[in-house]
Residue, then its C-alpha position, 0 to 999 in steps of 0.5 A: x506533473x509538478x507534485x506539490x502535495x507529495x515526493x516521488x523520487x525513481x532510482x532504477x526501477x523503483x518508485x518512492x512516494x512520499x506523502x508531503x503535509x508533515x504539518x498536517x500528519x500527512x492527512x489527505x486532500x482533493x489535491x493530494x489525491x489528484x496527485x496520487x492518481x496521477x503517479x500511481x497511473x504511470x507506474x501502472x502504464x510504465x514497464x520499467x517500473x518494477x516496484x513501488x514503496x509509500x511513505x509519509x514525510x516526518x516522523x508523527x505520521x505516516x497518514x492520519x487520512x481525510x484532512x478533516x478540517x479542509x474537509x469541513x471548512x469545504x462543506x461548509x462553503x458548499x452548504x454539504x455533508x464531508x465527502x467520505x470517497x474521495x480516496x476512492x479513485x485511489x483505492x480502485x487503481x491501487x487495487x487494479x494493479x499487480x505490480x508490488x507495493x511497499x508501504x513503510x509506517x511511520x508514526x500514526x497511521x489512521x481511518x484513511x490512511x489505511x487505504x494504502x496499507x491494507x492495499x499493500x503487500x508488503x507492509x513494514x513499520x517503525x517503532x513508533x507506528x500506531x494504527x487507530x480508527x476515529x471514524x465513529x468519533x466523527x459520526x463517519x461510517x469505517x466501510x472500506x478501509x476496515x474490510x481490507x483491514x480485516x482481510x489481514x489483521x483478526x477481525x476481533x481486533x479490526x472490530x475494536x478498533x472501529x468501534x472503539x475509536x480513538x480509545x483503542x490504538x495498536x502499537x507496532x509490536x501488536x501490529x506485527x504481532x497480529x499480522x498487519x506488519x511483516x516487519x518492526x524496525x527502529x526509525x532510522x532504519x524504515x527507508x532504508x529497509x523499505x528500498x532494500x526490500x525493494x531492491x530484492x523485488x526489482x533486482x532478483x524476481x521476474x516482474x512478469x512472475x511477480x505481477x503473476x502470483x499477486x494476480x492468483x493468490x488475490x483472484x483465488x481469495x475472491x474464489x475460495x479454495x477449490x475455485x481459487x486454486x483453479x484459478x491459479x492453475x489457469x493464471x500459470x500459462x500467462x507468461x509461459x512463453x516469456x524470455x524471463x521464463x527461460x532466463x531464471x532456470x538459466x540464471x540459475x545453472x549458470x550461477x549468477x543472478x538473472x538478467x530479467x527484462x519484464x518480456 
């Protein structure tokens, strides 16, 4: 697929997607969707793709969401209200998939473009990384994003930011230190530290293990506790009989870094 809307760049077993409208702060369209559908597709199909790591182009804005003004200039033509749920194609395979994913935060990060945050596992920003909520401001309901925000920031601070809207914004030192981000580092540094992670995750962790513990610890949060540790009982004997379960203790005795294949 020739992808005009965002970069997808693959080094060994690792999947780069750049957001690519720099001059609309990286704001969502149909298109840019379509295209998201399409990478996050394969990397969900494809074995060999062991991580993926999500960014935005420049360095004003990781994503600012729904490009309103395309939006409008759309309804308007076809006599309509904005449609609010056009990222949710890209949610619900985002969501489906247990394979990691990075998301590295640069600049703003707004109403729908905390979509792919709050989805993601790991999340690490830059020094200039601000995360606020114009939903209200524009007579929209926040519905989806703010309850997967909720899930990893205070629910005091999620609740401000909607209601206040544009009036209330968190920088990256109250993002990491509420919990949203696991780690603040200069501009510079972002991609570099977001495909050196990635790099620990594809070089050194079973992937079939990794896809495992992200399968029980957010099946057991839909379960609660006593449920949801079942829940992880029961996920355990999934790769039992694996090639990578004999090669990590393996690995281990022998002293050298293991040769994981994903079987």
């Amino acid at each position: 697929m020739d992808y005009r809307n965002i970069i997808v760049e693959k080094r060994d077993r690792i999947v780069c997607v750049t957001l690519n409208r720099p001059e609309a702060m990286n704001a969502f369209t149909p298109a840019m969707t379509s295209e998201l559908v399409h990478v996050l597709t394969e990397y969900r199909d494809d074995p060999e793709q062991w991580a993926m790591i999500i960014t935005g182009a420049g360095d004003r804005a990781f994503s600012t969401g729904m490009d309103v003004k395309e939006g409008a200039s759309r309804a308007d033509k076809e006599n309509r209200t904005i449609q609010t749920s056009s990222m949710k194609p890209v949610v619900d395979l985002v969501q489906s998939i247990y394979k990691p994913f990075i998301s590295a935060v640069n600049g703003y990060c707004l109403g729908g473009g905390w979509h792919l945050v709050c989805d993601s596992d790991i999340v690490i920003g830059s020094e200039n990384a601000i995360f606020m909520d114009t939903h209200v401001n524009l007579g929209i309901i926040n519905g989806v994003e703010s309850v997967g925000l909720a899930y990893k920031m205070p629910l005091a601070i999620v609740l401000r930011m909607v209601v206040e809207g544009r009036h209330f914004r968190v920088n990256a030192q109250q993002a990491y230190q509420w919990g949203l981000l696991s780690e603040v580092v200069p501009l510079p540094q972002l991609m570099p530290r977001a495909w050196e992670i990635a790099y620990h995750i594809v070089e050194e962790s079973a992937p079939l293990a990794v896809q495992g513990s992200k399968k029980a610890i957010l099946g057991a949060i839909d379960r609660g506790y006593h449920d949801g540790v079942l829940w992880g009982w029961s996920v355990l004997p999934e790769i039992r009989d694996t090639k990578d379960v004999q090669e990590g203790p393996r690995a281990f005795v022998e002293k050298r870094k293991p040769r994981f294949i994903g079987r």
